[in-house]
N, C-alpha and C positions, 0 to 999 in steps of 0.2 A: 150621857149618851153622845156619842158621834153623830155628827152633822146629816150622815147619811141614814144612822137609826132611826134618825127625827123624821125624815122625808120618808122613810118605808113607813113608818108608822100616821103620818099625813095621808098616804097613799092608800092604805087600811083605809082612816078616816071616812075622807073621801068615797072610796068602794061602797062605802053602806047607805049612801045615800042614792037614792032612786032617781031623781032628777036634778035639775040647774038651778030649780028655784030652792030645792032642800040646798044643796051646796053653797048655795048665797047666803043664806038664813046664816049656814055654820058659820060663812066667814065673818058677817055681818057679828056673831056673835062675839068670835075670838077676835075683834076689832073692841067690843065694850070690856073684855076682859085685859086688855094692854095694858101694862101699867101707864100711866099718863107721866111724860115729857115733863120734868122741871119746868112752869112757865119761863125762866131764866131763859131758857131756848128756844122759846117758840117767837124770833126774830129771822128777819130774813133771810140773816148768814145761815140758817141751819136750815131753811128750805130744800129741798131737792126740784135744782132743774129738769124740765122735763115732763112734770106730773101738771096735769088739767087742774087737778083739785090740789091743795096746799096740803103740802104733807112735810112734817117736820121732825128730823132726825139727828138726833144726838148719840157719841160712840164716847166712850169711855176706855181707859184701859188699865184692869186693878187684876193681880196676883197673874201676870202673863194673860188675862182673857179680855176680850174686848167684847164690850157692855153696850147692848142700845135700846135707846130707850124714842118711842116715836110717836104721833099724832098726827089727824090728819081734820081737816074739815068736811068729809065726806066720807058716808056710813062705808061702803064697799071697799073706797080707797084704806081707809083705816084697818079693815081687816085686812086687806092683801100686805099693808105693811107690816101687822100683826102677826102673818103667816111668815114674813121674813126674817121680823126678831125673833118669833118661836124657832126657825129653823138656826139664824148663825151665831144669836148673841149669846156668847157664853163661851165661846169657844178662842183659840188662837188665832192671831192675826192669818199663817200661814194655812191653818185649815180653813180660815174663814175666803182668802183671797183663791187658794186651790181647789173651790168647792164646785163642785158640779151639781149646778140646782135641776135636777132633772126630773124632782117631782111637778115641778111649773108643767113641763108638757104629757106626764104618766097622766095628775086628774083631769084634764084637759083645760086647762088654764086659760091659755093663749087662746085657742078657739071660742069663746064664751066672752071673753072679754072685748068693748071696744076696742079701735085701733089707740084712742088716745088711753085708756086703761092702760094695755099691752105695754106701749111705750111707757108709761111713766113705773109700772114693774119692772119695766129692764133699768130705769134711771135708780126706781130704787136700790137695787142688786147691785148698779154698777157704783153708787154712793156706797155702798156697803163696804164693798170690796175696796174701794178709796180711801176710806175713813182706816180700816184695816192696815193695808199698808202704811199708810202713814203713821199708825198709831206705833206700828211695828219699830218703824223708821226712827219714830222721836225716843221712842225706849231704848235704843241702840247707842242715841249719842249724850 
């Protein structure tokens, strides 16, 4: 599936639930379902700045696609990061950096979330798209 199948089909999701507190529940869920993080990573280099609660994110890069793999200390944080491996990891560095995450504001994401939430989603996305390129970069030389 393409990056953007994922998100239309997130957006489905989403739809079928009635309110904010079913919507948390899901994410809360596809946070227990993440695969868990190599403890090998769960050091502070792989932290992502940014985030209130500790969220720790590892990228990979095997057969052209970049792999992540993530964890967090906190139930909701853990699913929103959850929601961003389901969405990029598996795919190319270049689809992964050119991606327009615009399912974030279709479920209403942004609004529902605190301010520090909010921001530590955009740090994570913006870690994402970092690790990406770069991973791209070192496979180059």
């Amino acid at each position: 599936m393409t990056i953007n199948e994922i998100q239309d089909e997130l957006i489905d999701d989403f739809a079928f639930f009635d309110d904010w507190m079913a919507k948390y529940e899901y994410i809360i869920q596809l946070g227990k379902e993440l695969p868990l993080i190599d403890q090998q990573y769960k050091k502070d280099e792989y932290l992502i700045k940014g985030c209130q609660s500790k969220v720790w994110l590892h990228a990979d890069h095997q057969d052209g696609k970049v792999l992540f793999t993530a964890d967090s200390d906190a139930i909701i944080t853990k699913g929103l990061v959850a929601l961003m491996v389901k969405v990029l990891s598996g795919h190319t560095a270049e689809e992964i950096a050119g991606s327009d995450l615009y399912f974030i504001d279709q479920i209403g994401l942004k609004e529902h979330l605190s301010p520090t939430r909010a921001n530590g989603l955009l740090a994570m996305v913006k870690q994402m798209k970092m690790y990406a390129v770069a991973l791209h970069r070192a496979s180059l030389s």
